[in-house]
LOVEX-982998 format. One record per residue (C-alpha): residue in three letters; chain; y, x, z. Coordinates in steps of 0.02 Angstrom, whole numbers. Layout:
REM residues N
rec resn ALA&chain A&Y Y&X X&Z Z
...
REM end
This chain:
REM residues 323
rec resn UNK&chain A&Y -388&X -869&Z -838
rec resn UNK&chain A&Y -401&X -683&Z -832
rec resn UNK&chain A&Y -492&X -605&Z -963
rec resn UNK&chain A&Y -664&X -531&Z -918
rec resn UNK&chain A&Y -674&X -380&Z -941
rec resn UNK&chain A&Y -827&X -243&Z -895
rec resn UNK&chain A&Y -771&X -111&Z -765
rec resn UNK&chain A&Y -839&X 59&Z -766
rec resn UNK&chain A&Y -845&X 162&Z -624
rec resn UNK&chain A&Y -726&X 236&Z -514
rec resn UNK&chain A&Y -707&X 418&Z -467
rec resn UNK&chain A&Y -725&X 402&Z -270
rec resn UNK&chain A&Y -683&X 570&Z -163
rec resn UNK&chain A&Y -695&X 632&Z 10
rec resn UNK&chain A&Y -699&X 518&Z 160
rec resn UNK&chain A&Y -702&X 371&Z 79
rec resn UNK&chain A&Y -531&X 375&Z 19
rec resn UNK&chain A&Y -446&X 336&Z -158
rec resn UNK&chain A&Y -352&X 470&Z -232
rec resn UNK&chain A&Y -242&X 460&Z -360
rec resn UNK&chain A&Y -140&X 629&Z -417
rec resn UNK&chain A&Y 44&X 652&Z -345
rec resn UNK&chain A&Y 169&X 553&Z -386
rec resn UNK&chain A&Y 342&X 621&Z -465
rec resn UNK&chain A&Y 472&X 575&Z -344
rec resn UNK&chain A&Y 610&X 547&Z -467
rec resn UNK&chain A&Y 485&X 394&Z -504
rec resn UNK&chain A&Y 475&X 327&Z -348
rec resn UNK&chain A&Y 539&X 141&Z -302
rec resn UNK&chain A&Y 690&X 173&Z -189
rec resn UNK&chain A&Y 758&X 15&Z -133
rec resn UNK&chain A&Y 894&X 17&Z -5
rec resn UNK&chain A&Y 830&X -135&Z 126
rec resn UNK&chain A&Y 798&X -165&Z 298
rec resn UNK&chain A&Y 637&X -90&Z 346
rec resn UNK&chain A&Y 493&X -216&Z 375
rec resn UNK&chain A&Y 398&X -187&Z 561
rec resn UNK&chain A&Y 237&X -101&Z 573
rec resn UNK&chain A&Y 190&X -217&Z 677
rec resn UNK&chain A&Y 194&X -387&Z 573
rec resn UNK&chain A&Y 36&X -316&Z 494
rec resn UNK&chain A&Y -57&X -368&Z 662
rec resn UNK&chain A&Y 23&X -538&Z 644
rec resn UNK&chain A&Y -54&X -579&Z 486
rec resn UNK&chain A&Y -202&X -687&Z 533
rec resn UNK&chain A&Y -348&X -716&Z 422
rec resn UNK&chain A&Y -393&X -867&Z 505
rec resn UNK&chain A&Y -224&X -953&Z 507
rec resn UNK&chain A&Y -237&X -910&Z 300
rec resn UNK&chain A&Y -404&X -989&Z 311
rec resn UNK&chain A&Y -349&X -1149&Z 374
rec resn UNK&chain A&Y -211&X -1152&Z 243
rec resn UNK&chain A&Y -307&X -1141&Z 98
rec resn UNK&chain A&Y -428&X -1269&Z 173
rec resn UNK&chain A&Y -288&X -1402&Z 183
rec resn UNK&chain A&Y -238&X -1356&Z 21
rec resn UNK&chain A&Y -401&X -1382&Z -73
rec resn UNK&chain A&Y -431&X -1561&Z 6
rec resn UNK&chain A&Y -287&X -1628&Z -107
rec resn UNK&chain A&Y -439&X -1592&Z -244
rec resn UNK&chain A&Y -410&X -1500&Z -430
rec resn UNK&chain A&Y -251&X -1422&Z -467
rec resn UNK&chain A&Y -216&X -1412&Z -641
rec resn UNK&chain A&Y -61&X -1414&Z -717
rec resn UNK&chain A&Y 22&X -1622&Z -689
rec resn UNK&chain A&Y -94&X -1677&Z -580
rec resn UNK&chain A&Y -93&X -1766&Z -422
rec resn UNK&chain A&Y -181&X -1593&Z -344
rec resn UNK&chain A&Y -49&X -1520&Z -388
rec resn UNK&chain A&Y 103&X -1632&Z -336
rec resn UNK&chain A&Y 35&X -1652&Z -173
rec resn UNK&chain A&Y 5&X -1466&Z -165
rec resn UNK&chain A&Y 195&X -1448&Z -194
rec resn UNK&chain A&Y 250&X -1561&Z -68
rec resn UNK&chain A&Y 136&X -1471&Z 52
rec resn UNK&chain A&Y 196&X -1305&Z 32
rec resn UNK&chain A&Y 382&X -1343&Z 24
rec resn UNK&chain A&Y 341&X -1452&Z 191
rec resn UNK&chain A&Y 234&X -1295&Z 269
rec resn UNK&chain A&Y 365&X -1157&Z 215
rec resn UNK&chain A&Y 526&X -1245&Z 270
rec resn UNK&chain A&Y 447&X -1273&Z 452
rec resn UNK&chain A&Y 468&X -1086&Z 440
rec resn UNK&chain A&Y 619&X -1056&Z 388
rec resn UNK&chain A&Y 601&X -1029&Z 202
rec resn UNK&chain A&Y 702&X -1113&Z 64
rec resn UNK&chain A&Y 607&X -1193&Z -87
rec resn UNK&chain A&Y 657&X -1214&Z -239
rec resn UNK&chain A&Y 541&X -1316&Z -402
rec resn UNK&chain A&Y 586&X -1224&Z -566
rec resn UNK&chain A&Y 537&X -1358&Z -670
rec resn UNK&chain A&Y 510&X -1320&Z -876
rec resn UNK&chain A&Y 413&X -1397&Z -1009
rec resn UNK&chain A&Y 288&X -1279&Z -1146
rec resn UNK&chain A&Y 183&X -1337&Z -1302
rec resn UNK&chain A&Y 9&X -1304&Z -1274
rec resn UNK&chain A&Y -168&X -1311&Z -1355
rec resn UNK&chain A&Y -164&X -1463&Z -1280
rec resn UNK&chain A&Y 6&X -1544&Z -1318
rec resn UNK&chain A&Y 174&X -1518&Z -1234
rec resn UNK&chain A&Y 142&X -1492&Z -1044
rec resn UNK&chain A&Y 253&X -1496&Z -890
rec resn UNK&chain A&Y 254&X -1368&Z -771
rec resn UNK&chain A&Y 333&X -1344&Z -585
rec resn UNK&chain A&Y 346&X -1148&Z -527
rec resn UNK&chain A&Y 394&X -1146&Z -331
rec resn UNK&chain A&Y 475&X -1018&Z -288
rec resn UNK&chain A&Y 554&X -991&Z -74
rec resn UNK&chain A&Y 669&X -882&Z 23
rec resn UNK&chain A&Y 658&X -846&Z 189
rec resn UNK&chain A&Y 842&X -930&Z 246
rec resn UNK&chain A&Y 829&X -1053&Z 377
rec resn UNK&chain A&Y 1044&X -1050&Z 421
rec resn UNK&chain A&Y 1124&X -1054&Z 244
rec resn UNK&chain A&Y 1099&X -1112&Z 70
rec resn UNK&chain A&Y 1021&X -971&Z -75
rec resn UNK&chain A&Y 1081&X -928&Z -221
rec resn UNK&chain A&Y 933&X -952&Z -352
rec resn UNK&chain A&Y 1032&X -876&Z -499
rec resn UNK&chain A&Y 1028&X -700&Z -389
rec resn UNK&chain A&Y 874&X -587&Z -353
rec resn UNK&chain A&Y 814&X -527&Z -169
rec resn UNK&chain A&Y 717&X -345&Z -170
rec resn UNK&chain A&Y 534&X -411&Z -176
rec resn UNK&chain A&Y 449&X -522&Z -262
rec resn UNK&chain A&Y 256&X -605&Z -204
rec resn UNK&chain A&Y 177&X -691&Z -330
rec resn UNK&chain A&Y 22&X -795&Z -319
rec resn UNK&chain A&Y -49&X -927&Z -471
rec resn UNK&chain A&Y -38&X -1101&Z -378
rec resn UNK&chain A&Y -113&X -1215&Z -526
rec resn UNK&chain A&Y -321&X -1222&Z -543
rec resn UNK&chain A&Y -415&X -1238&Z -736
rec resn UNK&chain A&Y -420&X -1391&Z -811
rec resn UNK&chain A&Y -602&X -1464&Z -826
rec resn UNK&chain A&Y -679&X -1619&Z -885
rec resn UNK&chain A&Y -835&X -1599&Z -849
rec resn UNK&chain A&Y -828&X -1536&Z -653
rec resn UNK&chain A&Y -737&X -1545&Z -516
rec resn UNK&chain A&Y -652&X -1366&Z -479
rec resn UNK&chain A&Y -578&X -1351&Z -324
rec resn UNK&chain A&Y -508&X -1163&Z -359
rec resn UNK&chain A&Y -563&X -1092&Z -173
rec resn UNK&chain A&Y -551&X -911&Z -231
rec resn UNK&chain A&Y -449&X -943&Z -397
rec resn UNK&chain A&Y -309&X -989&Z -329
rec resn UNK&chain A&Y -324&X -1054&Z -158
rec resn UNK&chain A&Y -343&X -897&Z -87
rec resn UNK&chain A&Y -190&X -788&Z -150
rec resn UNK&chain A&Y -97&X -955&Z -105
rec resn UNK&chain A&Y -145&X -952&Z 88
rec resn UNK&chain A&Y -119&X -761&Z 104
rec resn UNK&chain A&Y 49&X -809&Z 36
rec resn UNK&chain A&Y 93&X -935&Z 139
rec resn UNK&chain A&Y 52&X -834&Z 287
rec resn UNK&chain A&Y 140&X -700&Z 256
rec resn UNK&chain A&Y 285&X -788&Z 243
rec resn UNK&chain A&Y 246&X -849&Z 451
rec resn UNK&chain A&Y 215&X -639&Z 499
rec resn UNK&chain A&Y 358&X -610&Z 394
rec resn UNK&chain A&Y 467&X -748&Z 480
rec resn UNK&chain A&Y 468&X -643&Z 642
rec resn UNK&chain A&Y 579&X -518&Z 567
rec resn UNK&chain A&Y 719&X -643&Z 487
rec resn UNK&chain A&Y 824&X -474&Z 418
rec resn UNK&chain A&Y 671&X -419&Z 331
rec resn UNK&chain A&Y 598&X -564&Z 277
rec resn UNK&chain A&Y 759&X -619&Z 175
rec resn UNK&chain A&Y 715&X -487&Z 64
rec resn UNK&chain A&Y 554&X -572&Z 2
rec resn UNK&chain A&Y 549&X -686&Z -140
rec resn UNK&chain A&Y 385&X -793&Z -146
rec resn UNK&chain A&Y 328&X -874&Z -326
rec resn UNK&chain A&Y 181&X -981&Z -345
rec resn UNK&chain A&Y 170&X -1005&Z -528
rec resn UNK&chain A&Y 114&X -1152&Z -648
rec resn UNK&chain A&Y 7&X -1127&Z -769
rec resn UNK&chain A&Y -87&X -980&Z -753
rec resn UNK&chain A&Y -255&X -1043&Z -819
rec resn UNK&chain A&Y -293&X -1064&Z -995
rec resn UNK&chain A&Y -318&X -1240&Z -1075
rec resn UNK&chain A&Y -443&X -1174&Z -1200
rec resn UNK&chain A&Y -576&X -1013&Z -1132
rec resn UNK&chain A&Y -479&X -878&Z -1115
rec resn UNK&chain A&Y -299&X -830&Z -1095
rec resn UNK&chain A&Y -201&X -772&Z -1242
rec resn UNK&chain A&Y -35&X -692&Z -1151
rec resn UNK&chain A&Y 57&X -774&Z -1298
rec resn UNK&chain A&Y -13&X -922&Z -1335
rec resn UNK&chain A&Y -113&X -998&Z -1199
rec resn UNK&chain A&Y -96&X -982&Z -993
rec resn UNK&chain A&Y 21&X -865&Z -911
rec resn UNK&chain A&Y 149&X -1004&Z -939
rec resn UNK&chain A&Y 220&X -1007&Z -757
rec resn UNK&chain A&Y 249&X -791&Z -749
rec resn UNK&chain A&Y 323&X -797&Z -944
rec resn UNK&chain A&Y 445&X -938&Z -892
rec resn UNK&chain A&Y 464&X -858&Z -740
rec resn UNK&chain A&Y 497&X -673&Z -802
rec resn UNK&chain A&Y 605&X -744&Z -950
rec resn UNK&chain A&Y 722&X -825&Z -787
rec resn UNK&chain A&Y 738&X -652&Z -697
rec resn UNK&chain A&Y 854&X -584&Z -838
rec resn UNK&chain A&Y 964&X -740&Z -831
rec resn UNK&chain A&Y 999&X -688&Z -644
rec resn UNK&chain A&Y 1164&X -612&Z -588
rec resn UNK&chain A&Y 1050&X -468&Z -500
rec resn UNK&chain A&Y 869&X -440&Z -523
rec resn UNK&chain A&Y 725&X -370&Z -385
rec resn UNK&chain A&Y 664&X -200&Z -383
rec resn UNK&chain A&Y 480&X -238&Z -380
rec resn UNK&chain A&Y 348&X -341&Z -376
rec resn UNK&chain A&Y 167&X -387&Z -310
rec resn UNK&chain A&Y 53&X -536&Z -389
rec resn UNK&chain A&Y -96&X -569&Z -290
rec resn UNK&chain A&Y -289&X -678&Z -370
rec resn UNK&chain A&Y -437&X -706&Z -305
rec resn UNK&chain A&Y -435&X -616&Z -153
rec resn UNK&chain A&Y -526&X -703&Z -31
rec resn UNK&chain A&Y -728&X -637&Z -64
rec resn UNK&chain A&Y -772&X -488&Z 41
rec resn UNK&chain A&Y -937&X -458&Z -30
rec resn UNK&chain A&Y -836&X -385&Z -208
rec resn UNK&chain A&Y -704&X -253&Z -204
rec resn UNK&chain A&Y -509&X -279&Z -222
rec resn UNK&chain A&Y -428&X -211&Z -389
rec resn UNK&chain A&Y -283&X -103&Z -397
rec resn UNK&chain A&Y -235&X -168&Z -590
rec resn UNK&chain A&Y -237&X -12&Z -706
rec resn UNK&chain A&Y -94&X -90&Z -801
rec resn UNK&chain A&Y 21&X -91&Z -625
rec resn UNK&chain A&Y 167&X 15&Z -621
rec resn UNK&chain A&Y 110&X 200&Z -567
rec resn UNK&chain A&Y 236&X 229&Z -443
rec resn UNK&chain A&Y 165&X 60&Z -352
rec resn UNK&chain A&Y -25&X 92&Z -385
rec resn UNK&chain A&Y 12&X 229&Z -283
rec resn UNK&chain A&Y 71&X 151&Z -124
rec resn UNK&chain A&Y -96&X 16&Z -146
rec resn UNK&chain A&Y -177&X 178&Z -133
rec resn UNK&chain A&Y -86&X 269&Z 35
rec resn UNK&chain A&Y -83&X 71&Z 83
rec resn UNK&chain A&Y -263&X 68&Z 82
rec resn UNK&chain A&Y -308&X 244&Z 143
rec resn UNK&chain A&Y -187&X 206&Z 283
rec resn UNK&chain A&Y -277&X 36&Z 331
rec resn UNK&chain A&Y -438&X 154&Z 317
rec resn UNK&chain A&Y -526&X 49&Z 190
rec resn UNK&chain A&Y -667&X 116&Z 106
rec resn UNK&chain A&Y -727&X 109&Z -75
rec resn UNK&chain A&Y -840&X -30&Z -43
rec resn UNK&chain A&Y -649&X -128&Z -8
rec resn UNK&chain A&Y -535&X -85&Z -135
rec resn UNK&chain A&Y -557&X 7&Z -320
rec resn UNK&chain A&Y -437&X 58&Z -459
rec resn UNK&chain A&Y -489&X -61&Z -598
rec resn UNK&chain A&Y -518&X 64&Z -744
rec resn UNK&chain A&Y -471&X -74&Z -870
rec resn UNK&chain A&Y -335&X -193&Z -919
rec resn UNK&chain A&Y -332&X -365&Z -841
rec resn UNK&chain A&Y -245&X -516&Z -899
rec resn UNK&chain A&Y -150&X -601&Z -775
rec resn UNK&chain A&Y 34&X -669&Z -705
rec resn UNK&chain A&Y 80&X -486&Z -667
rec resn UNK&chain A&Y 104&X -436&Z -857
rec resn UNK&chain A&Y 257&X -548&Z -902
rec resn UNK&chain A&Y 344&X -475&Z -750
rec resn UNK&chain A&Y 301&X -305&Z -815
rec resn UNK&chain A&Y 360&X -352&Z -997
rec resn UNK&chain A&Y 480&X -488&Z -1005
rec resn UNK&chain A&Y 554&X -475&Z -830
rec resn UNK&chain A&Y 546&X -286&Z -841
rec resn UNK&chain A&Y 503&X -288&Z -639
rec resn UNK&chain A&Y 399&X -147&Z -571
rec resn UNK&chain A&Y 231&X -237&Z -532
rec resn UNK&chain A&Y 70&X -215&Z -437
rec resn UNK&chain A&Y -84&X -327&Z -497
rec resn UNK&chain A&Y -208&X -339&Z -338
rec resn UNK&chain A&Y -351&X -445&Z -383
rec resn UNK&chain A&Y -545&X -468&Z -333
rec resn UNK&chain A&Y -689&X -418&Z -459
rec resn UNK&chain A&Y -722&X -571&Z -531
rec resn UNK&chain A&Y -852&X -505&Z -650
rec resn UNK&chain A&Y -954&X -484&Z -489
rec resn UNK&chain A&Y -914&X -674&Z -450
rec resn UNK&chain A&Y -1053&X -795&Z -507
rec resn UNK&chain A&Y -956&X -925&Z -461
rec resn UNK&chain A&Y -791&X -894&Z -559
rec resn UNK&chain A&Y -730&X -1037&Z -638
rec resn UNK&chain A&Y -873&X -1158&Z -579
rec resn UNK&chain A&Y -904&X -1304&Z -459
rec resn UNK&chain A&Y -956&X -1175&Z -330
rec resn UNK&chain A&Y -783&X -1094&Z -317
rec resn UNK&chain A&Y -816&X -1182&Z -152
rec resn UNK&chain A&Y -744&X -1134&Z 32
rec resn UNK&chain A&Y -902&X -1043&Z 46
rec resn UNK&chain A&Y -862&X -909&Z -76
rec resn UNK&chain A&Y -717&X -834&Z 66
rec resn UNK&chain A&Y -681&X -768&Z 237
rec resn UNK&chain A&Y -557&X -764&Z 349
rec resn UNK&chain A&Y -603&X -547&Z 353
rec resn UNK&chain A&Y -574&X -527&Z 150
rec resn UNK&chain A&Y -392&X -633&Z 175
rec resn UNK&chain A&Y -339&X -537&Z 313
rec resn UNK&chain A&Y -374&X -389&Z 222
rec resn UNK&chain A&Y -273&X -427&Z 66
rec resn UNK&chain A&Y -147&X -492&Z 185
rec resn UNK&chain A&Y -137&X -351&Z 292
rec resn UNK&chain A&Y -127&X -218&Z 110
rec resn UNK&chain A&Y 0&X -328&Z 35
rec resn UNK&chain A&Y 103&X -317&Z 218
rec resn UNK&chain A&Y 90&X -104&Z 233
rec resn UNK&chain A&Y 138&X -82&Z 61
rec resn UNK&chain A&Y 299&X -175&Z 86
rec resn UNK&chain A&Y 316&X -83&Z 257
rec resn UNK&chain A&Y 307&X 93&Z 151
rec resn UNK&chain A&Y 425&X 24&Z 6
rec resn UNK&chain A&Y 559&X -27&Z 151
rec resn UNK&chain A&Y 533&X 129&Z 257
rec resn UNK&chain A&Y 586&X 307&Z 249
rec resn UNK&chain A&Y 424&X 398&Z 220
rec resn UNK&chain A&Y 395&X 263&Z 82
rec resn UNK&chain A&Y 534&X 298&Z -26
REM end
């Protein structure tokens, strides 16, 4: 999965806030879109995520072909198109450490009255890693990595259902393949092979989005939230008047000082998409890729938290005083 790497500290200042320096505004995100309510951040509910990401880690592992996963799939399309949103399974094949290896990327649209057009783009894209690693010798149920970006997910797209105009400017992605077959991921070679199809896809489109947000691990309060170093600027910046505005503290949310490998970097390089990584410490998880990624490891508090960032920053991206 992601590479671990060791963080170094982060320069804190006054009140508890983040500060990053000014941003030039000829390289700000302007995106011409109906503005998402202020008040759908209220709606998101950490429980309701909760309860999600419970029913999705009783179908058992999730790695890439398995019966976890198919019945994951069926789930979500079921759960999302009681809400209105459209799936679609982007279906591909990829040679692996392992052999040649199918893969299913599910990707929705808010749309409940008409048909989409999957060859266009929407403004937004929300990206969470759906698939869990592949081991032999446990049983992994991916709680944290990747059941929890997957619930936030899923309830956003019921807050975000409330507002049909705004919601049909949201593209949700759950990719394939994220994890690694061998130890580590190589961004070439091995994992990341739901984002690099994916990604590879977005310049085939008749339009493409105008930025993007790729969510991991987010569901442990006791460890800080990472705004990805490697995110585009203009976007680490609204994590960080996101976060000030949602008065989070330090002991929250962090800039990660250091590169991290995940599904957010073939959006930034092969589906040249302005991307924000947002991602839990996972070097401060002793559980990480163990049996004890368990449904102990989260809370309802750390998902409505990522929930609730994820929802402001697409409030200031859609606003005026965002652009």
């Amino acid at each position: 999965m992601k590479s671990p790497l060791l963080f170094i500290a982060v320069a804190l200042v006054g009140c508890g806030k983040l500060e990053e320096a000014p941003e030039d505004s000829k390289n700000r995100i302007v995106v011409q879109t109906v503005s998402i309510p202020q008040n759908l951040i209220d709606e998101f509910s950490g429980e309701k995520s909760l309860e999600e990401i419970k029913t999705l880690t009783s179908f058992g592992p999730r790695p890439p072909e398995s019966e976890g996963y198919r019945k994951s799939l069926v789930h979500l399309e079921k759960t999302l198109g009681a809400l209105g949103w459209k799936t679609h399974q982007q279906k591909f094949s990829a040679v692996t450490p392992v052999g040649q290896v199918k893969f299913t990327n599910l990707i929705a649209r808010f749309s409940p009255e008409k048909e989409v057009d999957w060859n266009s783009s929407v403004p937004f894209v929300l990206g969470s890693h759906l698939d869990t690693k592949r081991f032999h010798s446990i049983t992994f149920l991916g709680v944290n990595d990747s059941g929890s970006s997957t619930g936030v997910l899923v309830e956003m797209a019921r807050a975000l259902s409330q507002a049909p105009e705004a919601a049909g400017q949201i593209e949700l992605v759950f990719f394939d393949g994220e994890e690694a077959f061998l130890t580590n991921i190589d961004p070439k070679r091995d994992g990341l092979y739901g984002s690099r199809y994916y990604a590879a896809e977005l310049n085939r489109r008749t339009s493409q989005p105008e930025a993007g947000i790729v969510l991991d691990l987010v569901g442990d309060m006791s460890v800080p939230l990472l705004i990805g170093l490697d995110s585009t600027k203009s976007l680490r910046t609204q994590a960080i008047n996101a976060a000030n505005k949602l008065k989070f503290t330090p002991k929250d949310i962090q800039m990660a000082p250091s590169p991290i490998i995940d599904d957010h970097l073939p959006l930034l390089t092969r589906g040249n998409l302005a991307t924000l990584h947002l991602i839990g410490d996972f070097n401060k998880m002793p559980y990480w890729h163990t049996k004890d990624d368990t449904l102990e490891q989260i809370s309802a508090e750390a998902l409505a938290q990522a929930g609730r960032l994820t929802m402001q920053i697409l409030v200031q991206l859609t606003s005026e005083s965002g652009r």
